[in-house]
N, C-alpha and C positions, 0 to 999 in steps of 0.2 A: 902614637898611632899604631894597631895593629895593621903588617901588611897579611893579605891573603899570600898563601903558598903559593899561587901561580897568577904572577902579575906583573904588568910593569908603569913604573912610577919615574915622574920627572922632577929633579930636583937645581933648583936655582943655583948656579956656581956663584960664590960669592955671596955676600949681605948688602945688596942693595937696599937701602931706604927709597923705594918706590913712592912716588905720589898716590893721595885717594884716587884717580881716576883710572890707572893702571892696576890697583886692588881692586877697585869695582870691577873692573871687567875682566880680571880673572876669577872673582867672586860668580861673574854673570855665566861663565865658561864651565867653572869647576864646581860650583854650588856649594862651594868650602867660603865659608863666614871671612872676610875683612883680619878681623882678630887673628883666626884661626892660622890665613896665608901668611898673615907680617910673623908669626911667631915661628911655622918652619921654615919662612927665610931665613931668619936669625940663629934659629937651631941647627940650620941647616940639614932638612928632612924634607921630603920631599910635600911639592905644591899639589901634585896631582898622582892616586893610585890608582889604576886602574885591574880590576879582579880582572881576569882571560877567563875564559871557557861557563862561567856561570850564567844562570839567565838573566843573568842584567848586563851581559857583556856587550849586547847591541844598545844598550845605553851608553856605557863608559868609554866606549872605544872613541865615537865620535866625541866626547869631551878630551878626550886623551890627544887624537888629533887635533884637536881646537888650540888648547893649551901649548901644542909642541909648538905648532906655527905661528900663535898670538907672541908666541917667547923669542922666537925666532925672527919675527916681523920687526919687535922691539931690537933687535940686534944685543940681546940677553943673552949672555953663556948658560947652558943649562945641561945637564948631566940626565941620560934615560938606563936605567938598571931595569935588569928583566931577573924574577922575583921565582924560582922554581923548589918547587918541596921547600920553603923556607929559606933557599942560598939565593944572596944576591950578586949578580955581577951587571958590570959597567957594559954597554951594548950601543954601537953608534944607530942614530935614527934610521938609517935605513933598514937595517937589519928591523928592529920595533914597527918597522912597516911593514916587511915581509913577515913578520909573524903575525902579527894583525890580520893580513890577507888569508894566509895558509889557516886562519880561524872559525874561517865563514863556513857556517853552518853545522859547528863543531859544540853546541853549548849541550848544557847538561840539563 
């Protein structure tokens, strides 16, 4: 999976073997295929990127929040990396939500 240069993406701590109905509905969240999510759990890459600043960012952002809290609600460890000029670093959710905020009406 190509990440965009400025973005942040969540990835599953650990390989859980999830059941189908916890794929489905992050299927239903992230619009990423079944196949697609069991394989970067296992790869351990992340389940959900989200591009910042481009015009589909007021798309992604609310799947980005959907996904943190579907994961979270699950009581799922999950890792969020915030994605700039191509360097990735490790970023706690709150902060990923203050960037999110500081975004609004910033797209390109």
């Amino acid at each position: 999976m190509t990440t965009p240069d400025n973005a942040i993406s969540l990835t599953i701590i650990g390989t859980p073997d999830f059941g189908s109905e916890v794929l489905k509905s992050l299927y239903r969240i992230t619009g990423r295929s079944t196949v697609e999510l069991r394989r970067a759990i296992r790869a351990g890459e992340p389940v959900y990127t989200a591009a910042l600043f481009g015009n589909d960012h007021i798309q992604v952002v609310p799947r980005l929040e959907k996904t943190a809290a579907y994961l979270d609600g699950l009581g799922v460890p999950f890792a969020v990396h915030e994605w700039v000029d191509g360097e990735r670093e490790q970023i706690p959710v709150e902060v990923m939500r203050q960037i999110i905020e500081s975004a609004e009406g910033e797209y390109r």
